[in-house]
KEDREN-470761 format. One line per field, with one value per residue: x, y, z of N, C-alpha, C in turn; residue number from 1. Coordinates in pm, whole numbers. Example, Ala and Ser with C-alpha at 12.3 -4.5 7.8 and 13.67 -1.06 7.14 Angstrom:
n_X: [1319_1285] $
n_Y: [-569_-225] $
n_Z: [780_708] $
ca_X: [1230_1367] $
ca_Y: [-450_-106] $
ca_Z: [780_714] $
c_X: [1320_1290] $
c_Y: [-330_3] $
c_Z: [780_787] $
pos: [1_2] $
//
This chain:
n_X: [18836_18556_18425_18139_17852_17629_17283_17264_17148_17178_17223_17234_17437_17607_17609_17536_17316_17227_16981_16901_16739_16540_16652_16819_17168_17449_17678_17959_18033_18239_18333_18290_18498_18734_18741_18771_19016_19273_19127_19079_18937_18606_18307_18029_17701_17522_17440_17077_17003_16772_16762_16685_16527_16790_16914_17210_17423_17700_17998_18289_18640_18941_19279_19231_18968_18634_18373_18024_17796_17475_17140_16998_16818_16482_16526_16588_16928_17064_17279_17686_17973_18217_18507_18599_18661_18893_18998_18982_19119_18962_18772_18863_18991_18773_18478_18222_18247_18316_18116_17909_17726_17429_17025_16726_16468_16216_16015_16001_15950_16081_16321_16244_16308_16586_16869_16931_17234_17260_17181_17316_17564_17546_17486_17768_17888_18027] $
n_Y: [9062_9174_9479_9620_9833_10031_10059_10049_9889_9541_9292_8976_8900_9051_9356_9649_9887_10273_10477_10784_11086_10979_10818_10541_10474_10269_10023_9788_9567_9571_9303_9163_9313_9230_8998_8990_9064_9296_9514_9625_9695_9903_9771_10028_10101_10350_10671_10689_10425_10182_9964_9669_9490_9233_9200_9192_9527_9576_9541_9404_9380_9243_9131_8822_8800_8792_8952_8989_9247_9293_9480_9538_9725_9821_10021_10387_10471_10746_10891_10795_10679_10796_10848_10589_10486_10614_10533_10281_10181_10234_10125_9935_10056_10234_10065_10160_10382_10449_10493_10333_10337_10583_10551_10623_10518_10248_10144_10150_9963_9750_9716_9570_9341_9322_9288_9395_9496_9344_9088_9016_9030_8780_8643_8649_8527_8637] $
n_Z: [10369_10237_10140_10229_10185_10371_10363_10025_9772_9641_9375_9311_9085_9186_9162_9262_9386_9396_9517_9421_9376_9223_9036_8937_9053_8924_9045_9052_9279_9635_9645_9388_9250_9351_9345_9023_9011_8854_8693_8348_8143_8091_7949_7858_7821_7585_7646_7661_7591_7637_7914_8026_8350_8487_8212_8044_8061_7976_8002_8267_8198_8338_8363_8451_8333_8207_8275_8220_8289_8434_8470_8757_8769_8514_8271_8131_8009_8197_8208_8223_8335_8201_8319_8366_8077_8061_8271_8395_8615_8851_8925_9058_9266_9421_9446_9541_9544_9221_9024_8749_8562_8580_8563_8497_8595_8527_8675_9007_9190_9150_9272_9518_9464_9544_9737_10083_10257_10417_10365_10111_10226_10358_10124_9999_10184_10400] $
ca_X: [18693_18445_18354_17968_17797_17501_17202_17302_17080_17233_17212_17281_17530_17694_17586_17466_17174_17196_16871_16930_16669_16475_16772_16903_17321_17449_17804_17986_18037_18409_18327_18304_18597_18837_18755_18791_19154_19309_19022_19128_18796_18470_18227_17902_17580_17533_17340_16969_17016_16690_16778_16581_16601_16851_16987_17345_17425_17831_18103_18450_18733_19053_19396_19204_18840_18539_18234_17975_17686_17338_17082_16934_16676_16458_16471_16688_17013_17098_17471_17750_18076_18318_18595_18605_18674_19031_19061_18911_19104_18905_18651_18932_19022_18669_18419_18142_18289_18300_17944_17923_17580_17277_16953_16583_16419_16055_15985_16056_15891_16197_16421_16198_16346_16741_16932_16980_17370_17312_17150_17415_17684_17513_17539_17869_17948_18122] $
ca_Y: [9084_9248_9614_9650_9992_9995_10126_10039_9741_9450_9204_8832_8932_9138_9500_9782_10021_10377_10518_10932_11181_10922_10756_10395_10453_10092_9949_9681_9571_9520_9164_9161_9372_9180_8853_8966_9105_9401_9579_9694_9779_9894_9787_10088_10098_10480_10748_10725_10353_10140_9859_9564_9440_9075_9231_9284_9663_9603_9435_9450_9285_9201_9055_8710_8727_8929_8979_9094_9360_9284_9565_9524_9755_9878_10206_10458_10493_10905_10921_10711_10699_10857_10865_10473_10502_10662_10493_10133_10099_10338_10045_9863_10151_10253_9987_10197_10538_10473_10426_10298_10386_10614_10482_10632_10403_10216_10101_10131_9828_9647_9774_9530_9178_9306_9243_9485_9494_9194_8985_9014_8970_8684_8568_8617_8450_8682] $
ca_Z: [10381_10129_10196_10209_10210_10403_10271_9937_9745_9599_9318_9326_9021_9251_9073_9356_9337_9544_9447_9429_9275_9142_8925_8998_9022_8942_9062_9075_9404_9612_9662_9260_9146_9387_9248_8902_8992_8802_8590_8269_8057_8121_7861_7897_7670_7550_7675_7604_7595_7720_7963_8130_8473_8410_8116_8028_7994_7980_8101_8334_8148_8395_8321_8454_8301_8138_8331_8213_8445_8486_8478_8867_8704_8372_8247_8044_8104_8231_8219_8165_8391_8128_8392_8371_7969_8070_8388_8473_8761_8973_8984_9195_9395_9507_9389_9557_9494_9121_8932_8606_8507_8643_8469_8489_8600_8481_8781_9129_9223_9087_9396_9611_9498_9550_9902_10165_10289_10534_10266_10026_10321_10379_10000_9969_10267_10491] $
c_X: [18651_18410_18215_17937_17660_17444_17158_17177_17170_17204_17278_17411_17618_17669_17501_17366_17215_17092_16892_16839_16589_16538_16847_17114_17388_17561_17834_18051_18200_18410_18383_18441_18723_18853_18760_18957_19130_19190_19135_19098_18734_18412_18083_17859_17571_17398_17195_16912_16882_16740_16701_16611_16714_16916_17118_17307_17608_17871_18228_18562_18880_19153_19335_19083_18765_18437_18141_17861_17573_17284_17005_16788_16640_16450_16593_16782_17075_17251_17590_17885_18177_18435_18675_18638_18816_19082_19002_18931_19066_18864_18746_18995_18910_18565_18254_18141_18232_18183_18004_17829_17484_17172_16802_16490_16214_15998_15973_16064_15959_16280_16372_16261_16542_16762_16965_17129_17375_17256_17248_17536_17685_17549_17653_17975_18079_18066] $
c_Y: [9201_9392_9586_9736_9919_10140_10169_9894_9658_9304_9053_8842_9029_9292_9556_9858_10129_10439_10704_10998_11108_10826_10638_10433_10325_10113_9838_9661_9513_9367_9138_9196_9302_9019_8888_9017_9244_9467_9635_9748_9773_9903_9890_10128_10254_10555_10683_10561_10313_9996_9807_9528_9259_9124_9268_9426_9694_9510_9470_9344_9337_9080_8891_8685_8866_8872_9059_9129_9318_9387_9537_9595_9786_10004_10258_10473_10636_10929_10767_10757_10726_10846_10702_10411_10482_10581_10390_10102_10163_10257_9940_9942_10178_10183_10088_10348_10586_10412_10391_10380_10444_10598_10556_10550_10389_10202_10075_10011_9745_9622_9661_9347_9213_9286_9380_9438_9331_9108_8990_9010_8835_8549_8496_8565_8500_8750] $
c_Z: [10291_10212_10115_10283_10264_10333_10140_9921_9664_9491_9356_9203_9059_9193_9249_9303_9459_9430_9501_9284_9194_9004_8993_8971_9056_8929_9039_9265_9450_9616_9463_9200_9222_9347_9147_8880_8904_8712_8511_8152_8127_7982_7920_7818_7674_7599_7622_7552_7671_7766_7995_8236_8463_8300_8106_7972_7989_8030_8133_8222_8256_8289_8343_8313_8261_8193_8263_8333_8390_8529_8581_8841_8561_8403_8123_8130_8048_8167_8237_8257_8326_8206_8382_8207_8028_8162_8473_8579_8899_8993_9141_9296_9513_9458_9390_9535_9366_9044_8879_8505_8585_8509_8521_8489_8545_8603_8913_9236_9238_9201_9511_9593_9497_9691_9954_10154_10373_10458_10192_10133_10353_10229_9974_10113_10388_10621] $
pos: [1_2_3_4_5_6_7_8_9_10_11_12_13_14_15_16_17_18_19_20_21_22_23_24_25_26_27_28_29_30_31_32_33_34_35_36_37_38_39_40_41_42_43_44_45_46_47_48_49_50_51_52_53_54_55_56_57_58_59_60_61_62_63_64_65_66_67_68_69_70_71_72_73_74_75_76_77_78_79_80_81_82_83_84_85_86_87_88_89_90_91_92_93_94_95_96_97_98_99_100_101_102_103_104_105_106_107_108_109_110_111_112_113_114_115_116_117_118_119_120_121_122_123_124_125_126] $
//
């Protein structure tokens, strides 16, 4: 069974939102990183970077498969998980631990079509 954070929002592409200080911090979620097996890149777009909501901004590559992430929101993106450069497989240690991306967001508005915890439990069927 899938660990799901409550109070956390949720994409249908499996990507997280914790909204802190006014900055979207986007994951991948454990449902996600345990179906893609072993992580062993993180693709992440560069500082100062403008995303869209639906938009790729990267992707996981595992020993199975390459995913790529979906931008849950628009905006700039703040900072960049550097730690995940050296060491991809934090994402399979702590899925929710380890960001990827915090992003400045356009919009807040955006936050209103993702899933609470029990909608996305519900998704993924557990």
């Amino acid at each position: 069974m899938s660990k799901i954070m409550e109070g956390l929002l949720y994409s249908e592409s499996h990507e997280w939102v914790k909204v802190e200080d006014g900055l979207a911090v986007i994951g991948v979620s454990d449902f996600a990183q345990k179906e893609m097996g072993e992580i062993t890149y993180v693709d992440m777009p560069e500082v100062d970077d403008e995303i869209g909501k639906g938009e790729t901004f990267g992707a996981l590559e595992s020993v199975k498969a390459a995913s790529d992430l979906y931008s849950p929101v628009s905006g700039v993106v703040v900072e960049v998980n550097e730690e995940l450069q050296d060491a991809p497989e934090k994402v399979n240690e702590d899925a929710f631990e380890n960001w990827i991306i915090k992003v400045r967001m356009n919009d807040e508005g955006e936050l209103a079509d993702l899933m609470d915890a029990a909608a996305y439990k519900a998704m993924i069927g557990e």
